[in-house]
Structure formats: structure tokens, C-alpha cells
N, C-alpha and C positions, 0 to 999 in steps of 0.2 A: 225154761220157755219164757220168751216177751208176753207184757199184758198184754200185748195186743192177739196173741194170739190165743192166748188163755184164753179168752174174752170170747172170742170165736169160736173154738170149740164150747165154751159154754151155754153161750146163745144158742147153739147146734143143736146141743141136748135137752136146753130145753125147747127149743120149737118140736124137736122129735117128740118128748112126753105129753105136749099138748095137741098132736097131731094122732098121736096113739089114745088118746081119751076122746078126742073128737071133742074136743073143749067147744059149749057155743057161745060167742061173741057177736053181742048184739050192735048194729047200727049204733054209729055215733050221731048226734047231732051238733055238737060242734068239740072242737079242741078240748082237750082234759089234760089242764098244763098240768096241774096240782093234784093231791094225793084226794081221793071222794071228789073228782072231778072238779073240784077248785079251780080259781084263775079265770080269765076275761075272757074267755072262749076267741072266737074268731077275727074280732075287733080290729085285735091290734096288727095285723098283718094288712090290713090295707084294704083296698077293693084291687081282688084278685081274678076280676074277670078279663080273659085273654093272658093273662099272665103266665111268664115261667115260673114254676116253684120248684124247690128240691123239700124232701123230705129225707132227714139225714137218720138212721138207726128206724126202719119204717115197721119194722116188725109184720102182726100181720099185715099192713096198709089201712087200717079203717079211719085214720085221719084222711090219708093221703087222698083215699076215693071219695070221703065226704066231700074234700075242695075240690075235686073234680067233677062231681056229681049236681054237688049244690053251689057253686059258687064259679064254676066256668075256667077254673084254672088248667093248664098244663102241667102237671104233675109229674117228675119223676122221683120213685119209689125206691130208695136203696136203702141195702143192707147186706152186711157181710155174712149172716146165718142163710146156710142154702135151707135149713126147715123150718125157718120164717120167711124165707119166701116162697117155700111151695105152700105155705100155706097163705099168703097173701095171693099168689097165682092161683089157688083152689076157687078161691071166692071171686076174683076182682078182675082173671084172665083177660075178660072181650070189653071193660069198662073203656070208652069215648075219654079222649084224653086225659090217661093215666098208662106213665108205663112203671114197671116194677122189675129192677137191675138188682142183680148180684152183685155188687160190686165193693172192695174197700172205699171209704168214703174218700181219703184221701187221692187213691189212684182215680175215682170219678171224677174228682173237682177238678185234677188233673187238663183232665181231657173234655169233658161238657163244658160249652160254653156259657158265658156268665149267667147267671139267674136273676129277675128278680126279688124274689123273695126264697130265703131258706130259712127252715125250722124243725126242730130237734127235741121231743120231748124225751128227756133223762139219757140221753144217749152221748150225747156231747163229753160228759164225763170219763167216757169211757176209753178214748183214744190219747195219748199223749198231746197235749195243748199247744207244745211247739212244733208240733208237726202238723196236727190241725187248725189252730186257726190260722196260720198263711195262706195256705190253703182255700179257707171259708174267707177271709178276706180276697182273696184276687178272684174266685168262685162267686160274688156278686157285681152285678154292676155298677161302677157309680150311683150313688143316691138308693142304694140299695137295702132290704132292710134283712134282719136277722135277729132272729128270735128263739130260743130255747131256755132250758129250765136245768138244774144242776141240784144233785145231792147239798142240801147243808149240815143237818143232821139225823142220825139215824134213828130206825127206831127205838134203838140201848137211848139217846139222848147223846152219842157220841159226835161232836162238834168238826170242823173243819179245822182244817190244816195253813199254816202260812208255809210249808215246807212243799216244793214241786217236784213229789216224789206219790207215785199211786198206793193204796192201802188196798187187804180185800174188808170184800163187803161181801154180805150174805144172801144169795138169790131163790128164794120159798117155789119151790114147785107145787100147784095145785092137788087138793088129796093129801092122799100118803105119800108122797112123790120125794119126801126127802129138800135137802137143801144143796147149794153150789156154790163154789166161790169165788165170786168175780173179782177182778182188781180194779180201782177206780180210782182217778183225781179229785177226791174233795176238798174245795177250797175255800180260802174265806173270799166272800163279794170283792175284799176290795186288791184281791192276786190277780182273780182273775180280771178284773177292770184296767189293771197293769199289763193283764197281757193281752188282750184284746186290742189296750191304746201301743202297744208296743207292734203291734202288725197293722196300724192307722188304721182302724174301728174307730168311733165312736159310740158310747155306750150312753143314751138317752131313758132309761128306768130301768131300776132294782127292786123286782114286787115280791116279796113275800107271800109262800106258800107253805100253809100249816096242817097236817094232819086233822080231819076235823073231832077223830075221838080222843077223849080225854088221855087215857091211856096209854097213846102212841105218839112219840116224839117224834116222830119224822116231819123234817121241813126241809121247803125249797125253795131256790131263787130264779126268778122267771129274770132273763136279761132281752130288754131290748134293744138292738144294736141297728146302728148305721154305719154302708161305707159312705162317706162321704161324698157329695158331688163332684169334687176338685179334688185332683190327685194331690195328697202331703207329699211333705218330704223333712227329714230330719238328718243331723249327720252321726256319725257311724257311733261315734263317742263325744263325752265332750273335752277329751286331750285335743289339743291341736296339733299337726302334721307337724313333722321336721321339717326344718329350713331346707335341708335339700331334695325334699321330696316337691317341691313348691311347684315345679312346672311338670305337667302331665296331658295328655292326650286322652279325650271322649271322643268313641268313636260309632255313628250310626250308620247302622246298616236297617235299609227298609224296603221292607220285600214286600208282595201283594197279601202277603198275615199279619202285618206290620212292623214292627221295630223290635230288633233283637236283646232280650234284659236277659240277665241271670240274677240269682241270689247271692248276698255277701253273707260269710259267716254270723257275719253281725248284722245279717237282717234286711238292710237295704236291697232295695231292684236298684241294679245296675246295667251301665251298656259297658262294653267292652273298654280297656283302656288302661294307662297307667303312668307313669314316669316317662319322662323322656332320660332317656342314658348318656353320656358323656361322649362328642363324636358324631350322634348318629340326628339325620335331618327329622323335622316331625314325621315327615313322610314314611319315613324308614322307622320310626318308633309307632306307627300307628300299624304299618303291618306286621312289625316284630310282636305287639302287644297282642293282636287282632290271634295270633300262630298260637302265641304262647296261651291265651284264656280261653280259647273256643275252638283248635285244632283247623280254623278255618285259612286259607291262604289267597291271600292275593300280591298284586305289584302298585309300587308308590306312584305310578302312573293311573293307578285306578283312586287314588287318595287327592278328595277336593277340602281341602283348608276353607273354612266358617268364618275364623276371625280368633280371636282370642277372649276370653272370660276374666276379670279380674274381680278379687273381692281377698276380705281378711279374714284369715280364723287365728284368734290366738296371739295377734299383734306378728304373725306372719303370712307374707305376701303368696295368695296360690294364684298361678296362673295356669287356666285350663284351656286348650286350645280344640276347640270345636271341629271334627271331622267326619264327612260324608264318603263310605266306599261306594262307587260307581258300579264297580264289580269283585265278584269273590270267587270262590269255589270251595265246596264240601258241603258238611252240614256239621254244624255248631256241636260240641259232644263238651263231656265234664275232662278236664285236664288234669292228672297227676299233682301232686302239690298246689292249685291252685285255688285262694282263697271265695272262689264265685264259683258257681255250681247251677246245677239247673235251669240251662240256657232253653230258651223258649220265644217264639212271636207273640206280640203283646201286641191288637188292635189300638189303635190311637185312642178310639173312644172306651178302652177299657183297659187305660193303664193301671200298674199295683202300685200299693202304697207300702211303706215311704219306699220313695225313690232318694236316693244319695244325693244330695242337695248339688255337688259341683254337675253330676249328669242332670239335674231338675234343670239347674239354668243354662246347659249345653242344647237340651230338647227346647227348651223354649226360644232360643234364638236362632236355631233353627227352624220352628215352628213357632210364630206367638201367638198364635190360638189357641195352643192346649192348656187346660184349664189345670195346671200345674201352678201351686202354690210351692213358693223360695225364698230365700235372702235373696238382697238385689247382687248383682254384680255387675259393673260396668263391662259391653259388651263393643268390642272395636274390630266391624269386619274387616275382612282381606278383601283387594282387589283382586278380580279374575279375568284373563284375558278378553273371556268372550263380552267382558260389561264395561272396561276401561277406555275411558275416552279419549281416540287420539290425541 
């Protein structure tokens, strides 16, 4: 069985034993990031009044309803345990802006549109980190903040890992209730800071939290994160392209949900596009490319040429040729063998980070107000019939 689902049923079992004991849980008054209620309580999330927030691993909800309660936020409450949320539903059902989802965190972020602020006490650990924070990064909005707190070490005094690989760990049911055992990513500060800036996060403080009794070695690390305001971009590696891969085609398509990305194996949001092949006009490489990545088809008649991009990686020359489809047909799906996946509409104003630096300066010269940060490129448009002066 995946941790992820281990994890799930364990969560399960225990909301069911504390739902069978009729556990009482008292009002919070504010965030308890740290273990005896340690940590800056609500502070550092901002003023949350009129705000989206997400609360990611909510358990019963009694964060989630205090910001809603007392502090005017829109709250949505998820978690993958259905017996942590009927017990957050027990309590919290008819609370004024708070809702409370069943849902994988991942599949939510998915689909709820950006937030601004998301926060996680001790739960963040528990989903594999490359699957979640892509995810949590395209799931805020620019300028957006995120905050949670991560196992560092256990109560044994057992230390974190530089290996990204989950261990179990030991989950105490109240009572006689016995123990369970979860799987979790404990890392050291400076992995996960790595991976965080690896899906364009910024990570603005590392607070230390310490069990307050002598006796108990459990500590943790409160992170606070930003996406940044201006979309990054970085490139894939730092190999440079083959000389004959130099000249290729970016191609936008932008619809009324805005402009079409997928993800690269290696991370990057990208728009459609690739080589151009030996023989065949851009036109004809931009819908052969457009078929082959996204199953979507159109005709070179629908293909209006930008201009050309020019710039160097590696002491070799790319040229990337900027294109707008006019018109398509289908809907974007994942393609057999191909290295992009997870094709989706991305709002202008809430592009993902990094974008693939040659697509960073294809969107910008089509657009130069998106607040897309890139290497320069010299950019040399095409004329078009309808703008060419007699």
C-alpha cells in the first residue's frame, strides 16, 4: 500500500476512536503551530479579513473556524479522513464563512481556485513533497503566503533525514487506544527549502519549535513561505540544448480561462511546442507539435507567427519562434510518451512558477505586461498582412 494511503486510512481510525470516546475539544484561540501550543499564533498569516484561506490536513476544523469566526476569513477546510470530518461537520456544520471538504489535498488544489493564504499544521509532512508542493505553489496566488510546520525530531530524539524517502512514525491514540503507524517525510530545513525553491516558493523564516517538557524531544519547524509577486522562470537544466535542437516553436493558445501550460518532467510550466523538423514550414510544425503534446488539432491557416526570440544557452544559438492559434478543436489531454503532462488553463493573473524560460520570453512578447521575470532575448517581430504598409 502507498503512504498516501496508509496515511488515510489511519487518519480514518483515528478520527473513528475519537469520535467513539466523544473526545472534548475545546475552542481555540488562536493557532497552535508548536507542540504545548508554541509558536506566533496568528500573526504571521496576515490580516485575513475578506480573505481566501485553505486549511490543508484540517482535522477537526477548530483552527479553520477560529479564522473564520474571529478574524473574517473564507475558509476552506480539507482533509482526506471522512472521521475527521464528520467530526469537524459535527461541530462547525452552519459556521458563516467556513466550508469543510473531503477532499485529497492534492485533487483540491487541483481544482479550487488560487488562495490567498494556505496553512498546515503538521500535515504537510505527510503527502509526498513532490507531488505536493506544485501543487501548493500554483494553489496560491501571486504574492501569496503559506505557512506550516514539519516534524524535525521525534519524541525518541530521532532527527531528520537528507534522504526523500517517508519513514513511519508513531501516532498515540488517547486512553488505552493503543498506537498506529503513519508514514511521513521528515526532513532537514535545508531539503525542504530546496524543494520549495525548486517549485518557485520563496521561503522568508525557519522558526523553531521545541516541546516545552524536559523530557520530550519532539521539535518542529514552522516555514514561512511566499509565491512570489512576478512569475520566475528558470531553465530545465543547466546542460545546454544541442545545436540542432536550436530552432523550435512556442505556441499560445488563449481561451476565455486563459492560456494553455502543462508540466515538464523536469518541472517547468510550459505552453505547447518543440522543434521544428526538417522539410516542414513553422506553420506545419506548430500544428504537428500542437497534435503530438496535447491531442488537440488544428490547420496552419489558423497559425499567426509573433516574430522570432533569439538568445544563447551554452555558447549555442536557440531560436524560438513565437505563435498564436486562432483556432483549435478538442480538449488538451496527457499524450502517450510525452515529456509534458498535465495540461490545464492558467489565468493571466495567476500564472505557475517556474515557467521554462524560452516559453517565459515567447509570453512576454506576446504580452509585455505579464509580470514574468527571464533572461533577455532579442525579440524580432513578423509582419502581418493586416498591419503592412502599402
Amino acid at each position: 500500500m502507498k503512504p498516501a494511503e496508509t496515511n488515510t486510512e489511519v487518519w480514518t481510525a483515528y478520527g473513528q476512536h475519537h469520535l467513539q470516546r466523544g473526545t472534548p475539544l475545546p475552542e481555540v484561540e488562536q493557532i497552535d503551530w508548536g507542540p504545548g501550543a508554541t509558536g506566533p499564533g496568528d500573526a504571521i498569516l496576515g490580516d485575513l479579513h475578506g480573505r481566501r484561506v485553505l486549511d490543508l490536513g484540517c482535522g477537526p476544523a477548530r483552527h479553520a473556524a477560529h479564522l473564520a469566526r474571529d478574524h473574517g476569513a473564507f475558509v476552506d477546510a480539507v482533509d482526506s479522513s471522512p472521521t475527521q470530518i464528520e467530526r469537524a461537520l459535527t461541530r462547525y456544520d452552519q459556521m458563516p464563512r467556513l466550508s469543510i471538504l473531503l477532499a485529497d489535498a492534492v485533487g483540491h488544489l487541483h481544482t479550487a481556485a488560487p488562495y490567498d493564504v494556505i496553512y498546515s499544521v503538521h500535515s504537510i509532512p505527510y503527502i509526498d513533497p513532490h507531488r505536493l508542493l506544485p501543487a501548493l505553489a500554483t494553489g496560491l496566488k501571486p504574492g501569496g503566503r503559506l505557512c506550516f510546520t514539519v516534524l524535525h525530531t521525534n519524541s525518541h530524539g530521532d532527527g531528520p533525514s537528507t534522504a526523500l524517502v517517508p519513514r513511519p512514525e508513531t501516532l498515540r491514540l488517547a486512553g488505552a487506544g493503543g498506537e498506529l503507524t503513519v508514514h511521513m517525510w521528515v526532513l532537514t530545513p535545508e531539503l525542504w527549502e530546496d524543494l520549495l525553491v525548486q517549485y518557485g516558493l520563496r521561503v522568508e523564516s525557519i522558526t523553531v519549535l521545541d516541546a516545552p517538557e524536559e523530557d520530550n524531544h519532539a521539535s518542529y519547524r514552522l516555514f514561512q513561505v511566499r509565491r512570489p509577486a512576478r512569475v520566475t522562470s528558470r531553465p530545465r537544466t543547466t546542460r545546454p540544448p544541442v545545436a540542432h535542437a536550436a530552432l523550435g516553436v512556442g505556441i499560445i493558445l488563449s481561451g476565455p480561462n486563459g492560456v494553455l501550460l502543462g508540466r515538464h518532467l523536469r518541472h517547468t510550466a510550459e505552453l505547447p511546442g518543440g522543434t521544428v523538423e526538417p522539410g516542414e514550414s513553422l506553420a506545419e510544425a506548430v500544428v504537428r507539435e500542437l497534435a503530438e503534446e496535447t491531442g488537440l488539432t488544428a490547420l496552419p491557416a489558423d497559425v499567426r507567427l509573433l516574430g522570432t526570440l533569439l538568445d544563447h544557452v551554452g555558447g549555442v544559438v536557440r531560436i524560438t519562434v513565437a505563435a498564436v492559434l486562432t483556432a483549435w478543436h478538442g480538449t488538451p489531454a496527457d499524450q502517450p510518451g510525452e515529456s509534458i503532462t498535465d495540461w490545464r488553463w492558467w489565468p493571466l493573473d495567476s500564472l505557475p512558477s517556474p515557467l521554462f524560460e524560452c516559453n517565459a520570453q515567447v509570453l512576454t512578447a506576446w504580452r509585455p505586461d505579464l509580470p514574468i521575470d527571464h533572461p533577455p532575448a532579442h525579440f524580432t517581430p513578423f509582419a502581418h498582412p493586416a498591419t503592412t504598409t502599402p
